[in-house]
C-alpha positions as CSV (number, residue, x, y, z in Angstrom):
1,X,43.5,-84.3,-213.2
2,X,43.5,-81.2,-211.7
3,X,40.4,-80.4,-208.4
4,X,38.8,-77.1,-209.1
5,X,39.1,-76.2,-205.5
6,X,42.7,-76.6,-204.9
7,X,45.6,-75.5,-207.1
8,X,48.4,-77.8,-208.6
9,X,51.5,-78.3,-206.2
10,X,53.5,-77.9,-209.4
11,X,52.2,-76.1,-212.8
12,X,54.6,-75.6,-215.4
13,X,52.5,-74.5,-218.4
14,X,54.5,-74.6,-221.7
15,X,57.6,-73.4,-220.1
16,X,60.8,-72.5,-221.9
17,X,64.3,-71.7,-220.2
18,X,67.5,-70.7,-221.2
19,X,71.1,-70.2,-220.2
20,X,73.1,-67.2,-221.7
21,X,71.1,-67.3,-224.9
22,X,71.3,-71.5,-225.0
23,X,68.2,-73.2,-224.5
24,X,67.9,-75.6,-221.9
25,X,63.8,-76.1,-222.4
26,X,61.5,-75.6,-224.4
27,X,57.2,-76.0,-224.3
28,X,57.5,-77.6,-221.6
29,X,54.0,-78.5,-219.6
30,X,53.1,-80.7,-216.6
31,X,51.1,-80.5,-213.2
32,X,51.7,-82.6,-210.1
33,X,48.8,-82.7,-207.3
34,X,49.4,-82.5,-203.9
35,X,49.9,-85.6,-201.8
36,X,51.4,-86.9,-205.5
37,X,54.7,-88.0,-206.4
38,X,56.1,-87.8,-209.1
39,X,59.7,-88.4,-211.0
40,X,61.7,-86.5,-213.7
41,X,63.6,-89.2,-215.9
42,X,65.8,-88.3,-218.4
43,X,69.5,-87.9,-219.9
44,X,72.0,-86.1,-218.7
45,X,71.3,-82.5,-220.1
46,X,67.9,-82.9,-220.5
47,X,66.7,-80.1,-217.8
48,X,65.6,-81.8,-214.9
49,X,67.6,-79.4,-212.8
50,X,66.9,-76.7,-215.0
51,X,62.9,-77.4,-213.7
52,X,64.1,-77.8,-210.3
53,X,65.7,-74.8,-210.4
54,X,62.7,-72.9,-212.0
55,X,60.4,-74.4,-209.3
56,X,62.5,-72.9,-206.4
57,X,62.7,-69.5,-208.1
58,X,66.2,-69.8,-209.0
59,X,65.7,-69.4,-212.2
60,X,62.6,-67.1,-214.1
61,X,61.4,-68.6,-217.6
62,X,61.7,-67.2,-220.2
63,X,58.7,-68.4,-221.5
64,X,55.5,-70.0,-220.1
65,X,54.1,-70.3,-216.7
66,X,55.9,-71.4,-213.5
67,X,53.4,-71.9,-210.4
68,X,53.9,-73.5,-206.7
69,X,50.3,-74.1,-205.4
70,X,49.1,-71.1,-207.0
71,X,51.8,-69.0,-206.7
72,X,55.1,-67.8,-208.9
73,X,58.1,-69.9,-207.0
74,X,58.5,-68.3,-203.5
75,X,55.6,-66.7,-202.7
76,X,53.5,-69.0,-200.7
77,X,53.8,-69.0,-197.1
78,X,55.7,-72.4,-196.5
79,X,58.8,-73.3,-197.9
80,X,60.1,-75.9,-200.4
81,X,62.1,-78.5,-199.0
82,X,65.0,-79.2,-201.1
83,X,67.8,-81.6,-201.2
84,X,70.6,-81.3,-203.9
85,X,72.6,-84.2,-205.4
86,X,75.5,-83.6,-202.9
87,X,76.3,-81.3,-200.2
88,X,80.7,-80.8,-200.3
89,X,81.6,-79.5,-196.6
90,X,85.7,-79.0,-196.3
91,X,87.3,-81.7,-195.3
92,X,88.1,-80.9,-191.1
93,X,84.9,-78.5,-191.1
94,X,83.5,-79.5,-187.8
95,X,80.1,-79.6,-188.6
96,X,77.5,-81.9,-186.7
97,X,74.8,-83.9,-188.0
98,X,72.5,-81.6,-185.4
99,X,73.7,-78.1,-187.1
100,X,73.2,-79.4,-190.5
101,X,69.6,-80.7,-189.9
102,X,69.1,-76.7,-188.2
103,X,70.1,-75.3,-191.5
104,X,66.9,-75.9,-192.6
105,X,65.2,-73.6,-190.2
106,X,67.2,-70.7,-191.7
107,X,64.9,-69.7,-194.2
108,X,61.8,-69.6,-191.6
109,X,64.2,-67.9,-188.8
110,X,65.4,-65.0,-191.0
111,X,68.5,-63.3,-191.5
112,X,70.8,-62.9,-188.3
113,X,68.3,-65.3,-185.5
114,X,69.8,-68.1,-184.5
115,X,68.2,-70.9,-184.0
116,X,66.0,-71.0,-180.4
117,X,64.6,-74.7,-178.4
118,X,61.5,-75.0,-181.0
119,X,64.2,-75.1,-184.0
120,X,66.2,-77.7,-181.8
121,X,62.9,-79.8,-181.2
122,X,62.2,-79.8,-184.7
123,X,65.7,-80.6,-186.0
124,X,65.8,-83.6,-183.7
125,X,62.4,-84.6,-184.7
126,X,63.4,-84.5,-188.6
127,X,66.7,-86.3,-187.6
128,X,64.1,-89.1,-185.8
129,X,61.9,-88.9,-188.6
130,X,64.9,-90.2,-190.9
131,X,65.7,-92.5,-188.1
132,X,69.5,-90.3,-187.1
133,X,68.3,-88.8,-183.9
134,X,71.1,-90.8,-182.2
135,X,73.9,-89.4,-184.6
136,X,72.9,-85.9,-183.6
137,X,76.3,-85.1,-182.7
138,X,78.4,-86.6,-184.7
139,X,80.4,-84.8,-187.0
140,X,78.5,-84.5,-190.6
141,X,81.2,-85.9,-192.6
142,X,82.2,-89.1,-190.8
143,X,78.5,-90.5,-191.8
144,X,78.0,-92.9,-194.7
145,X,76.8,-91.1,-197.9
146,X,73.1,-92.9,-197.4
147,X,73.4,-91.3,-193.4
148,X,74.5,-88.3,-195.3
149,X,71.7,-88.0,-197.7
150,X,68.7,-89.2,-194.9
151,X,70.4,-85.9,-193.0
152,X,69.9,-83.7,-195.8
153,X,66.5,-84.6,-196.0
154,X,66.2,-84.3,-192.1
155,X,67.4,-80.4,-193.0
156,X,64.6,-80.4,-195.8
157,X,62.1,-81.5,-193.1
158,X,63.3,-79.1,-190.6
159,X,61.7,-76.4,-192.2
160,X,58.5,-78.1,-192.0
161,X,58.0,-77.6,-196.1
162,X,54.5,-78.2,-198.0
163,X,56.7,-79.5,-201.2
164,X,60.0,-81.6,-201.0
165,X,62.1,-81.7,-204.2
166,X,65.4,-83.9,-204.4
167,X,67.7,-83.7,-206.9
168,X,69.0,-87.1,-207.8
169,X,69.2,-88.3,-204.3
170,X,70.3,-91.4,-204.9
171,X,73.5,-91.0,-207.1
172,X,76.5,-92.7,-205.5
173,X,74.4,-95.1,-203.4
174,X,74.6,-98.8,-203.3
175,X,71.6,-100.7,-204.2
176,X,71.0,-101.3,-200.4
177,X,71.5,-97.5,-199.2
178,X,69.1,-96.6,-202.6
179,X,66.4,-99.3,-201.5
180,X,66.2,-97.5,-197.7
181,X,66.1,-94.4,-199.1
182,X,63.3,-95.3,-201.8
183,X,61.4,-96.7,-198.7
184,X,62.0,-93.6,-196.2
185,X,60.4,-91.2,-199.2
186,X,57.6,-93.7,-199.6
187,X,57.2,-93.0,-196.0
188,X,57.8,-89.3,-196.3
189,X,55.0,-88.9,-199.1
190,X,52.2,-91.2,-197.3
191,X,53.0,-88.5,-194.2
């Protein structure tokens, strides 16, 4: 049900896209509130990424309407918080739990700024927020893949987003690391 004073987090009004002349949807038409959540559940191949990628203006349709609180994807003033199915970092890279959380703070900073204290604060706060702050400096890769994923969210977070989107976030987790992780986002949306 949509409130006629606020509009949808997410619109997609008979959307269609396509890759290289292959369709990959087709009429495709949903809202999602804010303060919602919601789940896309399907195949393999059946275009949940292809809406995730339209949502974060990665990818125009070629047919319908595509809106983020009232907006065409990246237009309104706060990000989108988004966490993809897997992060790959080279094996060796010595990258620290810390400097992957302040990733997030990229797109706010801008081309060329590095990070300054507030983006420290609110990396370590996202890292708390996923319960890591103490693995701040530990190297990225020598984490579990459910420490992994929580810091990939704690990088979604950093940027202080009005929408989080996650891209199968649980696949390659055991049940236990899936069940925290269920509970964290529970905790996430209530916030």
């Amino acid at each position: 049900m949509t409130r006629p004073d606020k509009p949808a987090a997410i619109l997609l009004d008979h959307v269609g896209a396509s890759y290289d002349g292959r369709p990959a949807l087709d009429d495709v038409s949903f809202q999602v509130q804010e303060g919602e959540f919601a789940a896309l559940l399907g195949p393999n191949g059946a275009g949940k990424s292809t809406i995730l990628r339209l949502l974060l203006g990665l990818l125009r349709p070629a047919s319908g309407r595509v809106e983020v609180f009232g907006h065409p994807p990246g237009r309104d003033e706060r990000p989108i918080g988004y966490v993809p199915q897997k992060v790959v970092i080279p094996r060796g890279f010595p990258i620290t739990v810390l400097e992957v959380a302040l990733m997030g703070r990229t797109g706010v900073l801008g081309p060329g700024r590095r990070p300054g204290a507030r983006d420290r604060e609110l990396a370590m706060a996202s890292l708390a927020q996923v319960g890591l702050a103490d693995a701040a400096s530990r190297r990225f890769q020598d984490l579990s893949g459910g420490q992994q994923q929580r810091v990939l969210i704690a990088r979604a977070l950093c940027g202080e987003p009005r929408l989080l989107l996650l891209d199968e976030p649980t696949a390659g987790l055991d049940s236990g690391a899936r069940a925290r992780f269920y509970s964290l986002v529970c905790e996430l949306q209530h916030a």
